[in-house]
Backbone as JSON, one array per atom type, in Angstrom:
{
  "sequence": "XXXXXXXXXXXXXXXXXXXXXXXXXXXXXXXXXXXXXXXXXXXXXXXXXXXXXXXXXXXXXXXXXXXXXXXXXXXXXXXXXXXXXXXXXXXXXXXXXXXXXXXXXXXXXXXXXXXXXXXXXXXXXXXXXXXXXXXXXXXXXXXXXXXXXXXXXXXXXXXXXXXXXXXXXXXXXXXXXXXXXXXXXXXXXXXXXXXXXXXXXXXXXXXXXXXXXXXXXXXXXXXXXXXXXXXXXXXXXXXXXXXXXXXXXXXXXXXXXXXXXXXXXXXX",
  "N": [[-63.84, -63.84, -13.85], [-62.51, -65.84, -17.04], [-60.19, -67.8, -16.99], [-57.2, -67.45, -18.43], [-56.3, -68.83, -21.77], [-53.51, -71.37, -22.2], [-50.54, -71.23, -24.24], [-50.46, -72.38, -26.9], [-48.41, -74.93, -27.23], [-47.39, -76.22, -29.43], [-46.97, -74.2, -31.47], [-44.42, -73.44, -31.63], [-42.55, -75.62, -32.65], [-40.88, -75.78, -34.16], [-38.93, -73.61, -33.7], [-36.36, -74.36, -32.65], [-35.29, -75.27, -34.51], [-35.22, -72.99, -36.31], [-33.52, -71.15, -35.33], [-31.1, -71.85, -35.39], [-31.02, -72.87, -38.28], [-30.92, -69.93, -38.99], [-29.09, -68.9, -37.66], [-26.86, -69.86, -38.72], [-26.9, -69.32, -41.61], [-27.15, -66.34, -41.17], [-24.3, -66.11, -40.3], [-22.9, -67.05, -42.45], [-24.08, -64.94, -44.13], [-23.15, -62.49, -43.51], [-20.5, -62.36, -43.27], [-19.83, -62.23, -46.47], [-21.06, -60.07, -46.68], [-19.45, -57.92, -45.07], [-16.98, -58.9, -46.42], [-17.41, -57.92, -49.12], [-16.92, -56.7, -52.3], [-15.77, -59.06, -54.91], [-16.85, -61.37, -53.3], [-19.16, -60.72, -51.79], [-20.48, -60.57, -53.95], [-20.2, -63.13, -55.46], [-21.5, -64.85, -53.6], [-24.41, -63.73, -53.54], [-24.37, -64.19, -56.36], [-24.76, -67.16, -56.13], [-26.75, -67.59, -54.64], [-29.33, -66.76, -56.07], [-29.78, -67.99, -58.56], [-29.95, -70.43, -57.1], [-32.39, -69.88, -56.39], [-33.73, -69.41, -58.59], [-33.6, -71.97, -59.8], [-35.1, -73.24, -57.65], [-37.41, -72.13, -58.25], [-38.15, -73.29, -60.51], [-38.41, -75.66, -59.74], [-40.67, -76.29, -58.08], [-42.84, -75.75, -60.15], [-42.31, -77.41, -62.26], [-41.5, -79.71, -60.57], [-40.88, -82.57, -61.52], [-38.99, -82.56, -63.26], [-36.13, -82.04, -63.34], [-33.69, -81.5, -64.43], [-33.61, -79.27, -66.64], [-34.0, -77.27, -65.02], [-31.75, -77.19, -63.01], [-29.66, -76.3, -65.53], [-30.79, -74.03, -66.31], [-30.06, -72.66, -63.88], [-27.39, -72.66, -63.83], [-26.8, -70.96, -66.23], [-27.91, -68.43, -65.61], [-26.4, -68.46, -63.74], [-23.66, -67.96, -65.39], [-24.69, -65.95, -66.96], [-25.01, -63.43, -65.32], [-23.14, -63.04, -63.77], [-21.19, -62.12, -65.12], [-22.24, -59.7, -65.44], [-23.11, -58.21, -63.25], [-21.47, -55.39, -63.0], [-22.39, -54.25, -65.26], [-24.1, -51.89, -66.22], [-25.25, -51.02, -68.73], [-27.83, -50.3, -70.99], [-27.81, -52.92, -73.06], [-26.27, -54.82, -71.64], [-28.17, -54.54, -69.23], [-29.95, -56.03, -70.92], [-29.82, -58.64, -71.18], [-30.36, -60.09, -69.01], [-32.78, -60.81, -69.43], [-32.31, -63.2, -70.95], [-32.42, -65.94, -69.12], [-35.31, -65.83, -68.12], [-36.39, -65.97, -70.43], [-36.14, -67.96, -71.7], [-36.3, -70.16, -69.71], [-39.38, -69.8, -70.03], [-40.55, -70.09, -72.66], [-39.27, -72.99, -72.5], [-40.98, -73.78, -70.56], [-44.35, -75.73, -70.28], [-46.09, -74.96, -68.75], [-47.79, -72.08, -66.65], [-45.69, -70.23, -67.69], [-45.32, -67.2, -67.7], [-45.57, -66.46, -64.95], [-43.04, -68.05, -64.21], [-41.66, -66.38, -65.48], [-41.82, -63.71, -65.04], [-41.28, -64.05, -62.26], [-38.77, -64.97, -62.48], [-37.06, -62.85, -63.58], [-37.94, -60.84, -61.92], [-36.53, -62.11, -59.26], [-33.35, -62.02, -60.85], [-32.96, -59.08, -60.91], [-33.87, -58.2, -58.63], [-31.34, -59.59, -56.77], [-29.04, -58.42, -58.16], [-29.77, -55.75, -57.7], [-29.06, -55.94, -55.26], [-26.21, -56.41, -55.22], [-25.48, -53.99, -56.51], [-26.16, -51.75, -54.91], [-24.32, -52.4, -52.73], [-22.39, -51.95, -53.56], [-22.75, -49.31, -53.98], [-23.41, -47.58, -51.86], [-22.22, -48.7, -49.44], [-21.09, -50.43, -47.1], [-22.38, -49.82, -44.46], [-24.97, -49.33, -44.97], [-25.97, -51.54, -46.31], [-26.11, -53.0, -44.49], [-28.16, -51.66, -42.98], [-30.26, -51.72, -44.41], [-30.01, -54.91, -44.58], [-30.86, -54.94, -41.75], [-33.41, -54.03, -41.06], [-34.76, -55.87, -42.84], [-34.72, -58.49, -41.37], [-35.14, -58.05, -38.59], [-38.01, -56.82, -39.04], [-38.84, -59.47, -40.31], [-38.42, -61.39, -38.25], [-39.42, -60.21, -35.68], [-41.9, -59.78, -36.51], [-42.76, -62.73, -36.55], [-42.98, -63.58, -34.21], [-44.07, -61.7, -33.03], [-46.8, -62.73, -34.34], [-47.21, -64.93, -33.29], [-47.43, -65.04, -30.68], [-49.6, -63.13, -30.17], [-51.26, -63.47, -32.44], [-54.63, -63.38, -33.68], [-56.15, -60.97, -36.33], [-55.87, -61.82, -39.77], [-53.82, -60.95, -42.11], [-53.63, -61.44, -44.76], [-55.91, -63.35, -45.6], [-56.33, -65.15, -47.92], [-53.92, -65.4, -49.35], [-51.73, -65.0, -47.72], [-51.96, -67.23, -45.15], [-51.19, -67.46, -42.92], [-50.12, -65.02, -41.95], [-50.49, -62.68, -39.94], [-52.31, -59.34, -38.92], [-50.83, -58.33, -36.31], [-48.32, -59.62, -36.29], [-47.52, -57.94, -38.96], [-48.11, -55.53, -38.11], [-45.99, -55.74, -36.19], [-43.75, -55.85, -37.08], [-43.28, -53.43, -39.05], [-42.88, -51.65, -37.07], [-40.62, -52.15, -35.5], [-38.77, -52.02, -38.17], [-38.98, -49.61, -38.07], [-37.42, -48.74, -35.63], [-34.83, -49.68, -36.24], [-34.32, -48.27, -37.66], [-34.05, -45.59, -36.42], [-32.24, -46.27, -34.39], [-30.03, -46.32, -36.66], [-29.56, -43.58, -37.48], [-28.39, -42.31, -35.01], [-25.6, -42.84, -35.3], [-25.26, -42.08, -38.3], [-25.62, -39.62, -41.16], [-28.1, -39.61, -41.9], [-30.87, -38.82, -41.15], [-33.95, -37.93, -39.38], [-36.04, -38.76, -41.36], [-34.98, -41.5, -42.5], [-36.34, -43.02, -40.58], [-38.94, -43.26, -41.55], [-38.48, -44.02, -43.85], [-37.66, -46.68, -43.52], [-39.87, -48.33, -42.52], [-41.33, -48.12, -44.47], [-39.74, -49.68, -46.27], [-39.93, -52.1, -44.91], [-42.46, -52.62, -45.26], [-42.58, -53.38, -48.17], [-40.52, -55.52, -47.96], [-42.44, -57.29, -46.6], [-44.26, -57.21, -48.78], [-42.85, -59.01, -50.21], [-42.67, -61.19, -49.29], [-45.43, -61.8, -49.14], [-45.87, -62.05, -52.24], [-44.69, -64.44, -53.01], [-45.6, -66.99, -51.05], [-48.06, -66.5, -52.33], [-47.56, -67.03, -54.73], [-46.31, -70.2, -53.79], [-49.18, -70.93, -53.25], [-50.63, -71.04, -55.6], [-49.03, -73.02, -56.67], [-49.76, -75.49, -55.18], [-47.49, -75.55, -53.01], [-46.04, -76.53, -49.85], [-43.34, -75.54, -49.54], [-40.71, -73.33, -50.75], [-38.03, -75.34, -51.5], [-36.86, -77.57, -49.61], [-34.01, -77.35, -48.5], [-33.0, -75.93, -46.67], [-33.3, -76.38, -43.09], [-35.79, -75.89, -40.92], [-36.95, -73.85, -42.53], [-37.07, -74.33, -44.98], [-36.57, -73.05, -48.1], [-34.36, -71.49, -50.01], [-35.41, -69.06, -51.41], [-37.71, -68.82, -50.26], [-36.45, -67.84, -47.88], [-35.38, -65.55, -48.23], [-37.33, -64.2, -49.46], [-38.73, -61.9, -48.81], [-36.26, -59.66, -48.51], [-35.27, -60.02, -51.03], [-37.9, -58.43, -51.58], [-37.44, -56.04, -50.67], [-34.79, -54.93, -51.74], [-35.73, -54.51, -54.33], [-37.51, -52.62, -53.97], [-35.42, -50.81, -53.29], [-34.34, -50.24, -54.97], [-35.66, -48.86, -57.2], [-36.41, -46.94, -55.32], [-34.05, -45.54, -55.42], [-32.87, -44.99, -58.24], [-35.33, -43.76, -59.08], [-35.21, -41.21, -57.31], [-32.75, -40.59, -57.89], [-30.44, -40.62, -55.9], [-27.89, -40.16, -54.26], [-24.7, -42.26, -54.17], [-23.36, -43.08, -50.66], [-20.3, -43.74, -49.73], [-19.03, -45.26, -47.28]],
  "CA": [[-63.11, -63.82, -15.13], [-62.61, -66.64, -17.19], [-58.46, -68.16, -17.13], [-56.73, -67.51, -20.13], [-56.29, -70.11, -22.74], [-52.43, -71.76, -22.32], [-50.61, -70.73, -24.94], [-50.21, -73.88, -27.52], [-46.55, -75.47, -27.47], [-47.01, -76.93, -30.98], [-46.76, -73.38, -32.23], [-43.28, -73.13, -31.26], [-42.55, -76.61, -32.18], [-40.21, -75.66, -35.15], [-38.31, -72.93, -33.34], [-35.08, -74.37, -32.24], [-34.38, -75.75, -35.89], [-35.11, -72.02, -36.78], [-32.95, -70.37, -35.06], [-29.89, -72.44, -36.04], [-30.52, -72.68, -39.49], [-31.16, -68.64, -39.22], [-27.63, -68.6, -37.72], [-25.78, -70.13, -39.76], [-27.43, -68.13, -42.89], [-26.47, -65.21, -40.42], [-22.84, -65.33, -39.8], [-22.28, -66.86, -43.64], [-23.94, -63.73, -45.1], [-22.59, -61.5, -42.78], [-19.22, -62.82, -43.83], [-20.16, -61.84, -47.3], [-21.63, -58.45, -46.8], [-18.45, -57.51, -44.75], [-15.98, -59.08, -47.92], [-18.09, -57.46, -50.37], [-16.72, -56.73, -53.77], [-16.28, -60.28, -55.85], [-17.19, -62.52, -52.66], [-20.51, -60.66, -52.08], [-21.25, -60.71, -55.74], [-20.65, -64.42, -55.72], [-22.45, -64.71, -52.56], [-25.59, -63.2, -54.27], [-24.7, -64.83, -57.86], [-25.35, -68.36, -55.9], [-28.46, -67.52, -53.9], [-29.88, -66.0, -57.1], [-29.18, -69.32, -59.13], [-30.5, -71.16, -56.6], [-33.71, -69.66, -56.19], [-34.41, -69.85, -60.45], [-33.71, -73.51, -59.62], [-36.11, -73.63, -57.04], [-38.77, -71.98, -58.55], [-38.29, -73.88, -61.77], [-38.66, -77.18, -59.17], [-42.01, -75.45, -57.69], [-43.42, -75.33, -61.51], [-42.21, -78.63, -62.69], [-40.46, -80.85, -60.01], [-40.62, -84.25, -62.31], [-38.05, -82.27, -64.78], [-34.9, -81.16, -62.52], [-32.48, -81.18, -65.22], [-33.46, -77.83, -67.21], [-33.94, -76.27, -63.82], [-30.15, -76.65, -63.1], [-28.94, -75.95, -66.36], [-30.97, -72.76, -66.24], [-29.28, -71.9, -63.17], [-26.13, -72.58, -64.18], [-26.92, -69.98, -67.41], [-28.12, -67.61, -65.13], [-24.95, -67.82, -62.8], [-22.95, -67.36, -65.99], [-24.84, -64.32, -67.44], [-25.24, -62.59, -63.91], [-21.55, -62.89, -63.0], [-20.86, -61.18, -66.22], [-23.37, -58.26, -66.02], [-22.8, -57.63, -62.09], [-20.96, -54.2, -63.03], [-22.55, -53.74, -66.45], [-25.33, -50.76, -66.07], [-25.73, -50.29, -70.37], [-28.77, -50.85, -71.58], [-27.89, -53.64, -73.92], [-26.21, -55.41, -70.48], [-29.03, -55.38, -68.45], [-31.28, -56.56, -71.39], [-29.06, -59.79, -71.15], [-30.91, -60.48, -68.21], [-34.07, -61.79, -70.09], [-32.3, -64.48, -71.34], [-32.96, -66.9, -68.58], [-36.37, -65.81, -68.42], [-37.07, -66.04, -71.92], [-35.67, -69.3, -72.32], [-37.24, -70.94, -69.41], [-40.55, -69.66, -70.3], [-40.04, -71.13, -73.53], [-39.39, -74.52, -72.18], [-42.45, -74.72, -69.74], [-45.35, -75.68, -70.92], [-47.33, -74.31, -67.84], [-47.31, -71.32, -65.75], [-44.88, -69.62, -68.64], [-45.18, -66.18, -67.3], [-45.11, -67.03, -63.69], [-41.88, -68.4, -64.46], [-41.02, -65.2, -66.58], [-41.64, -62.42, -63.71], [-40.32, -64.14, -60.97], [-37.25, -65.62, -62.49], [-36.74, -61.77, -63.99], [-37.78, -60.09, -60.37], [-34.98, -62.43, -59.02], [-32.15, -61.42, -60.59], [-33.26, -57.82, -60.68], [-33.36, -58.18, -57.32], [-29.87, -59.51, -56.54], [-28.08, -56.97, -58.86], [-29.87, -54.6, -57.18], [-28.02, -55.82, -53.94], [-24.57, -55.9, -55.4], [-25.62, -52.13, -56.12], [-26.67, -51.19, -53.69], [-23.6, -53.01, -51.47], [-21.12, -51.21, -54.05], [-22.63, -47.76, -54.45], [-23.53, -47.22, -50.6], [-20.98, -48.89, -48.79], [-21.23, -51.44, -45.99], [-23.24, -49.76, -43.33], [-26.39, -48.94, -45.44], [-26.65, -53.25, -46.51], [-26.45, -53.78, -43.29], [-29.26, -51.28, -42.59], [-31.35, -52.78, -45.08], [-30.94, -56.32, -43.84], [-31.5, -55.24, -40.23], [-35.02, -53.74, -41.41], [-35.86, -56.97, -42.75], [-34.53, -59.08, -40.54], [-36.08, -57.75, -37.86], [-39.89, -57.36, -39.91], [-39.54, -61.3, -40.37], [-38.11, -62.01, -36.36], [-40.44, -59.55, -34.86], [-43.57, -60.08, -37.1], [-42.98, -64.28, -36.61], [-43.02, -63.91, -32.85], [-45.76, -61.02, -32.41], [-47.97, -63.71, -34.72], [-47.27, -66.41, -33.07], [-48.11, -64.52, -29.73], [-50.79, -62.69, -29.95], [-52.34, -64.22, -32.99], [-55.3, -61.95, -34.19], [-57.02, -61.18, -37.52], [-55.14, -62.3, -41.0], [-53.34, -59.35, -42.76], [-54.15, -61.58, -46.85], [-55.54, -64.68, -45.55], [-56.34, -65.83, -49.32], [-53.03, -65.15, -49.76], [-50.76, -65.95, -46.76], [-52.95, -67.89, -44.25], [-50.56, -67.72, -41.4], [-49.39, -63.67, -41.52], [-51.2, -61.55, -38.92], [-51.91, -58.03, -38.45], [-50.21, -58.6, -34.94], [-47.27, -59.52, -36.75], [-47.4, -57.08, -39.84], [-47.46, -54.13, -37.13], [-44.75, -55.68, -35.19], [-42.21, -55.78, -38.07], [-42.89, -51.94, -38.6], [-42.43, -50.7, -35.6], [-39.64, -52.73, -35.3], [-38.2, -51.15, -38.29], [-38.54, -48.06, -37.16], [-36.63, -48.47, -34.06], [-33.82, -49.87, -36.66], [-34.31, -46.96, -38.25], [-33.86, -44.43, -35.5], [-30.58, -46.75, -34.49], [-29.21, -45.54, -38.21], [-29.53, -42.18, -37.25], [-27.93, -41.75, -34.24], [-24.49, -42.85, -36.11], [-25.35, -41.58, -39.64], [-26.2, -38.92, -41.15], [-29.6, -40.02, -42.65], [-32.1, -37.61, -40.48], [-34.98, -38.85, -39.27], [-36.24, -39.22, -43.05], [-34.79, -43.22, -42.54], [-37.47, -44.17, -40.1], [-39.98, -43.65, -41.93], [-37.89, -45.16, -45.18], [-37.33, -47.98, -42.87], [-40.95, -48.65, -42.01], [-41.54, -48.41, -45.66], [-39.1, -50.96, -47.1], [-40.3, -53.54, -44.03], [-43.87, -52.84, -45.98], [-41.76, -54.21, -49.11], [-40.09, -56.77, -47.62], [-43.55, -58.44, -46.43], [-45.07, -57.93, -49.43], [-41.75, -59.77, -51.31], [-42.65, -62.41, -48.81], [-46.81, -62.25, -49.52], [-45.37, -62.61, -53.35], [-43.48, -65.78, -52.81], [-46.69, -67.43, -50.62], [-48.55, -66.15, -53.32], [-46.63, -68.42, -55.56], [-46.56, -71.13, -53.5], [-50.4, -71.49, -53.12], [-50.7, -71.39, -56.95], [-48.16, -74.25, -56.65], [-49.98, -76.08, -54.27], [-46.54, -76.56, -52.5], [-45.41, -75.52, -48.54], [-42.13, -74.79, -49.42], [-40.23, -73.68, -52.11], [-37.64, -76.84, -51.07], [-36.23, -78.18, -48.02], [-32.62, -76.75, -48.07], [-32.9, -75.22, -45.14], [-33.87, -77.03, -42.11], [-37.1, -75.16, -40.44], [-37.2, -72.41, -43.17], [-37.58, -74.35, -46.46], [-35.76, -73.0, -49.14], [-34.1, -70.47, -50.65], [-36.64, -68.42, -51.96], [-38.75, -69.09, -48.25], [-36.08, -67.17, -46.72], [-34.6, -64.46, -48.47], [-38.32, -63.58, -50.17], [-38.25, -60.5, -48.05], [-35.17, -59.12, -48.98], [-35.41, -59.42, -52.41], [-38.82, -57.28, -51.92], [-36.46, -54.53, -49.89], [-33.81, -55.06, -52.54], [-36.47, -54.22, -55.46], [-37.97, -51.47, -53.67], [-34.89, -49.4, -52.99], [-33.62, -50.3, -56.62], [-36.62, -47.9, -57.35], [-36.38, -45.52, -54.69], [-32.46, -44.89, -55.34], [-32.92, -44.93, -59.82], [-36.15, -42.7, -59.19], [-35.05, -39.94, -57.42], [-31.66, -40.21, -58.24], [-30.01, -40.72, -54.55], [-26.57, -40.51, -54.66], [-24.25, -43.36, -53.46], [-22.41, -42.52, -49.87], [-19.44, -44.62, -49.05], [-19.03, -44.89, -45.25]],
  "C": [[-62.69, -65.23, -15.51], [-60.84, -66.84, -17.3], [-58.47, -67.95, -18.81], [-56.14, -68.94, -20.88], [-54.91, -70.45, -22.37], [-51.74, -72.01, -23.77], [-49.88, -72.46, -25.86], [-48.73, -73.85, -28.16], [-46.05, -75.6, -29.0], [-46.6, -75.6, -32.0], [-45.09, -72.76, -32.44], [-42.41, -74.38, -31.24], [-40.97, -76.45, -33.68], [-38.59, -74.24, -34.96], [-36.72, -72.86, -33.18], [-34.55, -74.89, -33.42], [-34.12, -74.47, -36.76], [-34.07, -71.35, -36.7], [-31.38, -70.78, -34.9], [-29.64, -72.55, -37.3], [-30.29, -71.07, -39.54], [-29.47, -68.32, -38.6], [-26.9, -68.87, -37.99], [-25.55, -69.29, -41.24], [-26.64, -66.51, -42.02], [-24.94, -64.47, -40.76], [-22.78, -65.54, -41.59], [-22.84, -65.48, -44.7], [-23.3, -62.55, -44.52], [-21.12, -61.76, -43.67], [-18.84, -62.19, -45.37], [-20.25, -60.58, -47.5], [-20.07, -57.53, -46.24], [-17.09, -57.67, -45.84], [-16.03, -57.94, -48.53], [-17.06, -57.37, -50.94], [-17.09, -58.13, -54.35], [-16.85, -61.12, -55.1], [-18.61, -62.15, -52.38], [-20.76, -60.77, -53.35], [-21.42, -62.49, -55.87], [-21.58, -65.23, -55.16], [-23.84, -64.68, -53.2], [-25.99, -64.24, -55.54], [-25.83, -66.18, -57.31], [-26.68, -68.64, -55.59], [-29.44, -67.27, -54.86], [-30.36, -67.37, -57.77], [-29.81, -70.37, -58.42], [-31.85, -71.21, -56.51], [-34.54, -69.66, -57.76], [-34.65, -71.17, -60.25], [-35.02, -73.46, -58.88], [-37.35, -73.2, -57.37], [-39.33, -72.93, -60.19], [-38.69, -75.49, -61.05], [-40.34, -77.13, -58.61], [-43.2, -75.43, -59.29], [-43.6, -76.98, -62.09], [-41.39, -79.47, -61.78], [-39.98, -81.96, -60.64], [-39.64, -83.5, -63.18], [-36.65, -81.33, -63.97], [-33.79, -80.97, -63.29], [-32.66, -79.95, -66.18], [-33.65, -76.93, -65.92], [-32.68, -76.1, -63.54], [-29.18, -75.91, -64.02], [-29.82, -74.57, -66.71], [-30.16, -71.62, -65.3], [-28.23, -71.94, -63.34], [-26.03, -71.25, -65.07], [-26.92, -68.95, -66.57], [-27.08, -67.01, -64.21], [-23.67, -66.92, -63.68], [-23.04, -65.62, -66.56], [-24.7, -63.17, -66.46], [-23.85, -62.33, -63.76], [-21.07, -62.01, -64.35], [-21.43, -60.07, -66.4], [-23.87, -57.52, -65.06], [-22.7, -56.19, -62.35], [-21.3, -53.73, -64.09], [-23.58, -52.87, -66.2], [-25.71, -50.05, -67.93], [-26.72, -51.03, -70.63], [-28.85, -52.74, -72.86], [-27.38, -54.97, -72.61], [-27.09, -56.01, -69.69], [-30.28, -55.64, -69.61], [-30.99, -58.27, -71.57], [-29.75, -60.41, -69.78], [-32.56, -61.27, -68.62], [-33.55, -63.22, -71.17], [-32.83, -65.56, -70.86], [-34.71, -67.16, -68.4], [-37.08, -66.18, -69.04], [-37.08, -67.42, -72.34], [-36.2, -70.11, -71.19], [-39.3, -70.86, -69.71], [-40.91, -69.93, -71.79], [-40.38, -72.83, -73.44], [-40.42, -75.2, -71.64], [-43.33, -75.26, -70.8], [-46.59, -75.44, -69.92], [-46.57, -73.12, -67.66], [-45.87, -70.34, -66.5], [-44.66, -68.03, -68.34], [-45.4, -65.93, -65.9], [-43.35, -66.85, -63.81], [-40.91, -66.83, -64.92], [-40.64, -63.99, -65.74], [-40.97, -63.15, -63.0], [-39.04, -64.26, -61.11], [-36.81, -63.75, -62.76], [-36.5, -61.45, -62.72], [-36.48, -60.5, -60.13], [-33.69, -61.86, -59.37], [-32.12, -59.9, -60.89], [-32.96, -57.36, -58.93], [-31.79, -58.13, -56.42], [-29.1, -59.0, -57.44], [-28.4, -56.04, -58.18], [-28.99, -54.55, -55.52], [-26.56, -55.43, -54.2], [-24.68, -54.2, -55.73], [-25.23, -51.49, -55.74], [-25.2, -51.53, -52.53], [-22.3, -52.03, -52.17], [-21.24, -49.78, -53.59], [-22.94, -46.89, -52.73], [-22.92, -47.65, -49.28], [-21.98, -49.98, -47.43], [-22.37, -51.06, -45.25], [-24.73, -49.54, -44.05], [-26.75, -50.27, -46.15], [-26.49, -53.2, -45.85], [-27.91, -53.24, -42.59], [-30.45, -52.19, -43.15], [-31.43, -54.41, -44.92], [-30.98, -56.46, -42.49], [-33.11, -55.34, -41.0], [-35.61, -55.41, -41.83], [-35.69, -57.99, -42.3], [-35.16, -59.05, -39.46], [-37.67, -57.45, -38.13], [-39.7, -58.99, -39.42], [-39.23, -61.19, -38.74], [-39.2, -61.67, -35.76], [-41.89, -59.99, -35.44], [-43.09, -61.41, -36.54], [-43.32, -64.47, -34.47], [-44.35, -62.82, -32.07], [-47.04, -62.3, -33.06], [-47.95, -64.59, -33.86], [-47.83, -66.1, -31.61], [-49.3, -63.98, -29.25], [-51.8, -62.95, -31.2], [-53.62, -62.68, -33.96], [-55.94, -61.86, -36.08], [-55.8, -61.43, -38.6], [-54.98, -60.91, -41.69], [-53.65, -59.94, -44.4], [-54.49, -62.67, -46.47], [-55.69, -65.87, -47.02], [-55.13, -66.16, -49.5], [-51.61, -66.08, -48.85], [-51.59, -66.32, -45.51], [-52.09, -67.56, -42.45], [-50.33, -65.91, -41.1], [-50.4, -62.93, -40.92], [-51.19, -59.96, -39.41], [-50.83, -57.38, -37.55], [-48.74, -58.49, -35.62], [-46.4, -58.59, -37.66], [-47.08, -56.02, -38.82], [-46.16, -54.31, -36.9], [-43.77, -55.03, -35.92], [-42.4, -54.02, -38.51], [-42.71, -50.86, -37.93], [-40.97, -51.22, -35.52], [-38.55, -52.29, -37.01], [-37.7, -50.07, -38.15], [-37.74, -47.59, -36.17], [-35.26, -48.96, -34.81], [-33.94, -48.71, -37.46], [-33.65, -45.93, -37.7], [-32.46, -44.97, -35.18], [-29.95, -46.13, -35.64], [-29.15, -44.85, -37.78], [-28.53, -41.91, -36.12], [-25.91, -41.78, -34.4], [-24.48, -42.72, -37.35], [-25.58, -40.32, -40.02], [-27.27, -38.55, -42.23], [-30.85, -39.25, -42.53], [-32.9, -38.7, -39.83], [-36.18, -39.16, -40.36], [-36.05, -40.89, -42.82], [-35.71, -44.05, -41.73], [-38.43, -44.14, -40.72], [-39.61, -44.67, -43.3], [-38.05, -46.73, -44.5], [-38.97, -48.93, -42.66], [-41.93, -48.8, -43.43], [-41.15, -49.58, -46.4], [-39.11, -52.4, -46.03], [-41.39, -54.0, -45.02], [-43.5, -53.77, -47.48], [-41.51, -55.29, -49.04], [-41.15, -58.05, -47.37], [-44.04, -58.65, -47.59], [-43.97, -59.09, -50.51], [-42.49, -61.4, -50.42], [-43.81, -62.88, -49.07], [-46.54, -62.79, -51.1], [-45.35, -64.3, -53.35], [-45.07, -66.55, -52.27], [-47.89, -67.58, -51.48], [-48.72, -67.44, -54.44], [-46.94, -69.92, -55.31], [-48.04, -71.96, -53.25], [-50.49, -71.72, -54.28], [-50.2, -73.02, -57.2], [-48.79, -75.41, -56.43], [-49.07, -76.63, -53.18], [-46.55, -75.93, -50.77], [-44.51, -74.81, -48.66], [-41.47, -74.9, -50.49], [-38.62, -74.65, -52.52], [-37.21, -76.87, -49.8], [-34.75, -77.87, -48.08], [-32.23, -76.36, -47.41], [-33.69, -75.2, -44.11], [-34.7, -75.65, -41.06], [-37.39, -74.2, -40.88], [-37.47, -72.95, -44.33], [-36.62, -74.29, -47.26], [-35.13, -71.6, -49.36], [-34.85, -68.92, -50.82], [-37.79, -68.02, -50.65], [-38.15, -67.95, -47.74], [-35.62, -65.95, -47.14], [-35.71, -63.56, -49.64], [-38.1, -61.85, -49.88], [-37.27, -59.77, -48.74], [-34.94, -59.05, -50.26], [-36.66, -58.46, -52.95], [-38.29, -56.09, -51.64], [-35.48, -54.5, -51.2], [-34.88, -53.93, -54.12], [-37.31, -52.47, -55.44], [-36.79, -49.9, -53.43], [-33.89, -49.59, -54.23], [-34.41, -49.22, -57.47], [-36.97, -46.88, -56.82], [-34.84, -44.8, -55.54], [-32.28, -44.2, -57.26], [-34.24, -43.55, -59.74], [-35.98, -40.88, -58.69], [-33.53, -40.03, -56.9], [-30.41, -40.05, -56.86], [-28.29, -41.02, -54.51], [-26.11, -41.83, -53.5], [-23.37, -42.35, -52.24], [-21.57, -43.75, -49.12], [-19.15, -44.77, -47.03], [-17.57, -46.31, -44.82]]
}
């Protein structure tokens, strides 16, 4: 038999900057999610705000001054339209949209979905953090917490065929499995202190499938771009947008499970 290959260092060469920026992001959203009411909402507003910025820097970098003053707009309208659910409320949400897609002169509907997705997305967290109470955001950012951890360390281990490589060059099968199995087992945890059924593992193993593709999205993006990362704000993760792709695909997906079939909220 022939020795096995030694498994290459360099792949693991970014690790220990990971897993410090990832805990710092950690405890300060934790911190947040446990507040909730106005401090998660602001929590959210910022990250939201930030990530328009950054995709507006991803589009046009040479022009950083309507990228801020978009996000600024966007912090204002958002923080105002948090608790609004009337139709005329959330149509106030295509302002920023409308008006940076407007301004480009590339990539104008690029700009238009994602910046929209975005704060679709984070409303759908404050939601979701109001109408179901603490322990069910925390479910939903185990699930994709654990997808990204587990998928980044089955890829990087066992390697294996490309789950989009057009798309995202680096994401595995290897990895894609991991992260839903590895929901699932945060899944089955829910259950044994909830009373969810076993209905939530498979939900769970569903909204991982979400979460990757929020993250194939975003990659998506960034090849269009031609960029790596959508900025450097966060030492061995990138940006904004890099890290919390995921979660605004889980966020989007159970903004559509919960509105579709009508799921009531349960405080806990």
């Amino acid at each position: 038999m022939s020795a096995q290959p030694p498994l290459d260092p360099s792949k693991w060469d970014d690790l220990q900057t990971r897993v410090i920026s990832g805990a710092a992001m950690t405890v300060v959203g934790a911190i947040g999610v446990i507040m909730g009411g106005v401090w998660f909402q602001m929590m959210v507003v910022f990250v939201t705000a930030v990530m328009v910025w950054e995709l507006w820097m991803m589009i046009v970098p040479d022009r950083p001054t309507p990228g801020m003053l978009l996000a600024a707009l966007l912090a204002s309208v958002m923080s105002g339209l948090l608790l609004d659910t009337s139709i005329i409320g959330l149509l106030l949400f295509l302002v920023v949209p409308v008006l940076g897609a407007a301004t480009l002169k590339r990539e104008r509907v690029t700009f238009f979905i994602f910046a929209l997705g975005l704060q679709i997305a984070g409303w759908g967290l404050v939601q979701f953090r109001g109408d179901y109470g603490f322990i069910w955001i925390i479910w939903l950012m185990s699930v994709v917490i654990a997808t990204d951890v587990f998928g980044y360390f089955a890829g990087r281990t066992f390697g294996g065929p490309k789950f989009w490589p057009k798309v995202s060059p680096k994401k595995t099968w290897s990895g894609t499995i991991a992260g839903w199995i590895t929901a699932g087992i945060v899944g089955f945890i829910f259950t044994l202190f909830t009373n969810a059924g076993f209905t939530i593992v498979l939900i769970s193993m569903v909204l991982s499938f979400a979460s990757q593709m929020g993250d194939i999205a975003e990659s998506a993006l960034k090849r269009r771009m031609k960029i790596k990362d959508s900025s450097t704000l966060i030492p061995g993760h990138g940006g904004l947008l890099d890290r919390f792709d995921g979660l605004l695909g889980a966020s989007l997906f159970m903004l559509v499970v919960a509105y579709l079939f009508n799921v009531p909220g349960v405080a806990f």
